[in-house]
C-alpha positions in Angstrom: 45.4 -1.4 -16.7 42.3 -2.9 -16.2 41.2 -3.5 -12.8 38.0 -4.3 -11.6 35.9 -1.9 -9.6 35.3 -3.5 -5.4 32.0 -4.3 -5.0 29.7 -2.3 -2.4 28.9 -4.4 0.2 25.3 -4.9 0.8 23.4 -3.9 3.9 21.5 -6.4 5.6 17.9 -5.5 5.9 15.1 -6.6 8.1 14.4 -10.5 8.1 10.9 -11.8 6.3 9.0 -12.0 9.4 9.8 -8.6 10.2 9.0 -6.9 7.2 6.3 -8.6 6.4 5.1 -7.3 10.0 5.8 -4.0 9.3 4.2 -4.4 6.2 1.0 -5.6 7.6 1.5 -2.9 10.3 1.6 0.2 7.8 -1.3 -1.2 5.9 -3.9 -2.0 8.9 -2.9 1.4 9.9 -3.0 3.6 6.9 -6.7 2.0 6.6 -6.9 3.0 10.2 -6.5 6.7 9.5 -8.9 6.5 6.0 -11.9 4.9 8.1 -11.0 7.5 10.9 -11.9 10.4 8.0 -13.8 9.1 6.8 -16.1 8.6 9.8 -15.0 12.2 11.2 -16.3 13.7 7.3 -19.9 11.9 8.0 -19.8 12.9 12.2 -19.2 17.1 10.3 -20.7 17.2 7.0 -23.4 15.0 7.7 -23.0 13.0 4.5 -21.0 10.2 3.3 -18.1 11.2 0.8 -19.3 8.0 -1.4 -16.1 8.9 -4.0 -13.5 8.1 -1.0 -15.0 4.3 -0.2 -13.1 3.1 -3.2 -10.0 5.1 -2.3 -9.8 4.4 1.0 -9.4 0.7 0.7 -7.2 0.7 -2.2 -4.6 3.5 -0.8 -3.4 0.9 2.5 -2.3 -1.5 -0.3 -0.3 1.0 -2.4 1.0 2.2 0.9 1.7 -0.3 1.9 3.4 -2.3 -1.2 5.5 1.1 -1.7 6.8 0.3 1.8 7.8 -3.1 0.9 9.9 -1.9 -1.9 12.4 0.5 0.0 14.0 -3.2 1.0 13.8 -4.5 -2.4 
C-alpha cells in the first residue's frame, strides 16, 4: 500500500526584525575585529598590510550573509 510519508514539522525561527538584527550585529562586529587587526598589525609591524584593506571589508558581508542563511 501506498501511504504517504507525515510531514516534518517546521521549526519556527527568529522573526525578520530579529534576524535582520542579528544580521547587522555579526557584520558591524566581524568588521569590528578586522579594523581591530588591522590597527594592532600597524601599532607592531609599523606598516600597513595594504593586501587586507580589500579583505577586511568584504569578509563582514560574507559573514555575515552566511549567517543569514542558517534560517533560510
Amino acid at each position: 500500500m501506498n501511504t504517504p510519508s507525515p510531514e516534518k514539522p517546521r521549526r519556527k525561527g527568529p522573526s525578520k526584525r530579529t534576524l535582520n538584527v542579528l544580521t547587522a550585529l555579526v557584520g558591524v562586529g566581524t568588521l569590528a575585529a578586522g579594523i581591530g587587526w588591522l590597527v594592532y598589525s600597524w601599532k607592531t609591524d609599523l606598516e600597513v598590510p595594504y593586501f587586507a584593506i580589500p579583505l577586511v571589508l568584504c569578509v563582514p558581508v560574507i559573514v555575515a550573509v552566511a549567517f543569514r542563511n542558517c534560517w533560510d
